[in-house]
C-alpha positions as protocol buffer text, in pm:
chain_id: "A"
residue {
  index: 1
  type: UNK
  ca { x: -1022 y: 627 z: -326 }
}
residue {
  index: 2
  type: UNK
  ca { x: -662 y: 572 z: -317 }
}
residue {
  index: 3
  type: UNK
  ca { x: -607 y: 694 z: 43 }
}
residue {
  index: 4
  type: UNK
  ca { x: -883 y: 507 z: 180 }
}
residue {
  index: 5
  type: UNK
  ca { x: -684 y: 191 z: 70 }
}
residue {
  index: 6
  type: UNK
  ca { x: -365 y: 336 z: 197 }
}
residue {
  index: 7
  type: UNK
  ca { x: -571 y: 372 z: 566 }
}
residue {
  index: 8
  type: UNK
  ca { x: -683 y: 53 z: 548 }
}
residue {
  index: 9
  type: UNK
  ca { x: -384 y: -127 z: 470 }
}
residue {
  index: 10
  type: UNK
  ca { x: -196 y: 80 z: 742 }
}
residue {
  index: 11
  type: UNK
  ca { x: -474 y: -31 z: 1014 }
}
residue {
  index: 12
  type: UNK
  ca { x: -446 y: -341 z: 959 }
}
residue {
  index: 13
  type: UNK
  ca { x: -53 y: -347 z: 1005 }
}
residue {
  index: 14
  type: UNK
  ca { x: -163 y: -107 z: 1285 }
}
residue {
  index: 15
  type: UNK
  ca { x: -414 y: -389 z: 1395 }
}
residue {
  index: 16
  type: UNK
  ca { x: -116 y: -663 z: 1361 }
}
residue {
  index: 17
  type: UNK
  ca { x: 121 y: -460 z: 1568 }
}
residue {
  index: 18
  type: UNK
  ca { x: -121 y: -423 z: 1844 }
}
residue {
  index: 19
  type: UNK
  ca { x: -273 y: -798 z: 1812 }
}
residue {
  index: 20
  type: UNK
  ca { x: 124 y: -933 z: 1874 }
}
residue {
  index: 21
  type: UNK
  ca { x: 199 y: -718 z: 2170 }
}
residue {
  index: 22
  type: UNK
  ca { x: -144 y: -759 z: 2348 }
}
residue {
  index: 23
  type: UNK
  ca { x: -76 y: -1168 z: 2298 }
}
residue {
  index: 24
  type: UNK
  ca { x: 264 y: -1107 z: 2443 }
}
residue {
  index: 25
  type: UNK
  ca { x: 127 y: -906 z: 2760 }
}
residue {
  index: 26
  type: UNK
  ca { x: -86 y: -1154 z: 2815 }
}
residue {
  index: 27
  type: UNK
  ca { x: -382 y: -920 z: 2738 }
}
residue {
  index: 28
  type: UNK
  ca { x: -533 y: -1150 z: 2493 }
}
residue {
  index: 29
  type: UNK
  ca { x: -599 y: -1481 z: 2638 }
}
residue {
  index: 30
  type: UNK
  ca { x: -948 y: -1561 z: 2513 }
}
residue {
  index: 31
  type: UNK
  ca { x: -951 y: -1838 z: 2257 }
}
residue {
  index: 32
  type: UNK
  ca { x: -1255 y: -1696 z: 2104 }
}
residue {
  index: 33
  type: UNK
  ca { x: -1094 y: -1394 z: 1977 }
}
residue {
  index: 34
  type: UNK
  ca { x: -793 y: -1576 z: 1847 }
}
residue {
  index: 35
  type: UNK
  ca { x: -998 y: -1734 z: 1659 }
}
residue {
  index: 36
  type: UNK
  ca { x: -1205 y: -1481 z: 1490 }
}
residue {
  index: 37
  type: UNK
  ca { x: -864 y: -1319 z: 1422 }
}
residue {
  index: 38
  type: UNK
  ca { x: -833 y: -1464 z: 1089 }
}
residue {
  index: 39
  type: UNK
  ca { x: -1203 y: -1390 z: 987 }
}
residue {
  index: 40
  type: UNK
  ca { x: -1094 y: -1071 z: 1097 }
}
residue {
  index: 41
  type: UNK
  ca { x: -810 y: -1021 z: 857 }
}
residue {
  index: 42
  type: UNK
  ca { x: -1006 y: -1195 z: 537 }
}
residue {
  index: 43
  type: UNK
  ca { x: -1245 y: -938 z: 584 }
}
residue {
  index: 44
  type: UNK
  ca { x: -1013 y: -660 z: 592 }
}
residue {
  index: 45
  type: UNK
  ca { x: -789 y: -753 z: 301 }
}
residue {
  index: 46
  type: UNK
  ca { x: -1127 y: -859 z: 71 }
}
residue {
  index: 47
  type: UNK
  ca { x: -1188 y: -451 z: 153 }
}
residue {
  index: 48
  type: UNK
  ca { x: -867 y: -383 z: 63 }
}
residue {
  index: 49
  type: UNK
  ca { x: -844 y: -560 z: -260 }
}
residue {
  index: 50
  type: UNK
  ca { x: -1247 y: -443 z: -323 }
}
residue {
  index: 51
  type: UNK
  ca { x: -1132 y: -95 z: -312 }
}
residue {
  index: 52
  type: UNK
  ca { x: -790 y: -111 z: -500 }
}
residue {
  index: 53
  type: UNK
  ca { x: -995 y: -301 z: -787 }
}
residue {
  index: 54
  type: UNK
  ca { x: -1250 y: -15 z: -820 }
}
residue {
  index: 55
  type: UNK
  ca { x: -1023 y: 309 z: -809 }
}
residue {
  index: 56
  type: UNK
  ca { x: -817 y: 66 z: -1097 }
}
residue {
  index: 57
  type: UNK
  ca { x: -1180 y: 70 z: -1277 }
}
residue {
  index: 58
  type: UNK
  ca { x: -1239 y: 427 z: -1237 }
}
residue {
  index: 59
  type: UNK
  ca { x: -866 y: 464 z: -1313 }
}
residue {
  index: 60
  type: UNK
  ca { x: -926 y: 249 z: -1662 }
}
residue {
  index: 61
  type: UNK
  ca { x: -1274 y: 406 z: -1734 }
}
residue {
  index: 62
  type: UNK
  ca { x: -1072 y: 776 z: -1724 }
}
residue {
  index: 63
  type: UNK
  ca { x: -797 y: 641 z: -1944 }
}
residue {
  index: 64
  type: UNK
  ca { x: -1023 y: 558 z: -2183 }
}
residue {
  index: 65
  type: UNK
  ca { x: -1191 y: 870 z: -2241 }
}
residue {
  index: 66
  type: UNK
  ca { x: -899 y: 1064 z: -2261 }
}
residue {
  index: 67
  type: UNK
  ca { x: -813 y: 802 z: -2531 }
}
residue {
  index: 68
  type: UNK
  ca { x: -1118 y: 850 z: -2689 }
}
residue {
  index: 69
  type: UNK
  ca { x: -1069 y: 1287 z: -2670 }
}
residue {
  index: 70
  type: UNK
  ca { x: -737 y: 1168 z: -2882 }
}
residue {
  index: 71
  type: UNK
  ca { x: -867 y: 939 z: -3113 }
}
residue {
  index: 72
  type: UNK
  ca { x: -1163 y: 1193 z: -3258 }
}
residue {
  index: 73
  type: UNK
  ca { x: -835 y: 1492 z: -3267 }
}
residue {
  index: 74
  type: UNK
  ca { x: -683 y: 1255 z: -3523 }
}
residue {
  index: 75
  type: UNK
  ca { x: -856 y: 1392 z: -3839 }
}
residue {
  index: 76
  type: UNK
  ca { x: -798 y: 1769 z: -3700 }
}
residue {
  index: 77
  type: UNK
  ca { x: -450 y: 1718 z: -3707 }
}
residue {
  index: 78
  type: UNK
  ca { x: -310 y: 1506 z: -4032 }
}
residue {
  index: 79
  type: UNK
  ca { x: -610 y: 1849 z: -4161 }
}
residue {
  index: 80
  type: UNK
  ca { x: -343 y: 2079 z: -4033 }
}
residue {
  index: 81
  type: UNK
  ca { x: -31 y: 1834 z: -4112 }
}
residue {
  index: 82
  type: UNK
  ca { x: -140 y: 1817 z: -4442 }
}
residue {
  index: 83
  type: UNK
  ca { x: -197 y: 2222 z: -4456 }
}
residue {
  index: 84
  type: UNK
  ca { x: 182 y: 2263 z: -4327 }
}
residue {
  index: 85
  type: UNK
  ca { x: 338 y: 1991 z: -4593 }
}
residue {
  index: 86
  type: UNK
  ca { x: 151 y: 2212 z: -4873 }
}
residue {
  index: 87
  type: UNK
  ca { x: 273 y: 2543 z: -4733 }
}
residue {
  index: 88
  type: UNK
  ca { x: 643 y: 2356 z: -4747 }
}
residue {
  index: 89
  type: UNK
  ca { x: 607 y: 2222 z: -5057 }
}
residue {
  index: 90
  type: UNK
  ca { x: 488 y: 2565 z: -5154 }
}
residue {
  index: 91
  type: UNK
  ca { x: 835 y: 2708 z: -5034 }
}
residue {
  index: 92
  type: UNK
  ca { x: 1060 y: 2499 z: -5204 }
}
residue {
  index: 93
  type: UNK
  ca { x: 873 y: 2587 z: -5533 }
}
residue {
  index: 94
  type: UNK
  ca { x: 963 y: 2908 z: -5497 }
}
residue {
  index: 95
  type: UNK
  ca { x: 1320 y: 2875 z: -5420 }
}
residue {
  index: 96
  type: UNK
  ca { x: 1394 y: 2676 z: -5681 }
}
């Protein structure tokens, strides 16, 4: 989802460019499409930011299970901490 934005973002610099040397060649001299130009470019950033919030979501949503994965791991390992501080414990005993 992340490139999609990228292309988007880069057409509509792309669509900038283009807009600014077609006005200065003359090209563009209808007063209707200068004025759907800003329409134009609401519509394409409101894409923009539509798809940048939902790869964030899916981004989040991700994050979260992984966090989850971690969280249930928790009582595994103080099982095994507590396993190695015995064995330790153990040692020193028998040193001493």
């Amino acid at each position: 989802m992340r490139n999609i934005a990228d292309i988007i973002v880069y057409a509509f610099l792309f669509s900038i460019i283009v807009w600014v040397l077609a006005k200065a060649f003359g090209l563009i001299n209808s007063p209707a499409l200068v004025e759907m130009y800003p329409y134009i470019a609401l519509a394409i950033t409101a894409t923009v930011a539509y798809s940048k919030l939902t790869y964030n979501q899916a981004k989040l949503s991700t994050d979260q299970k992984h966090m989850m994965k971690s969280v249930e791991q928790i009582p595994q390992i103080l099982e095994r901490l507590t396993r190695i501080e015995a064995k330790c414990e153990e040692r020193c005993r028998k040193r001493k």
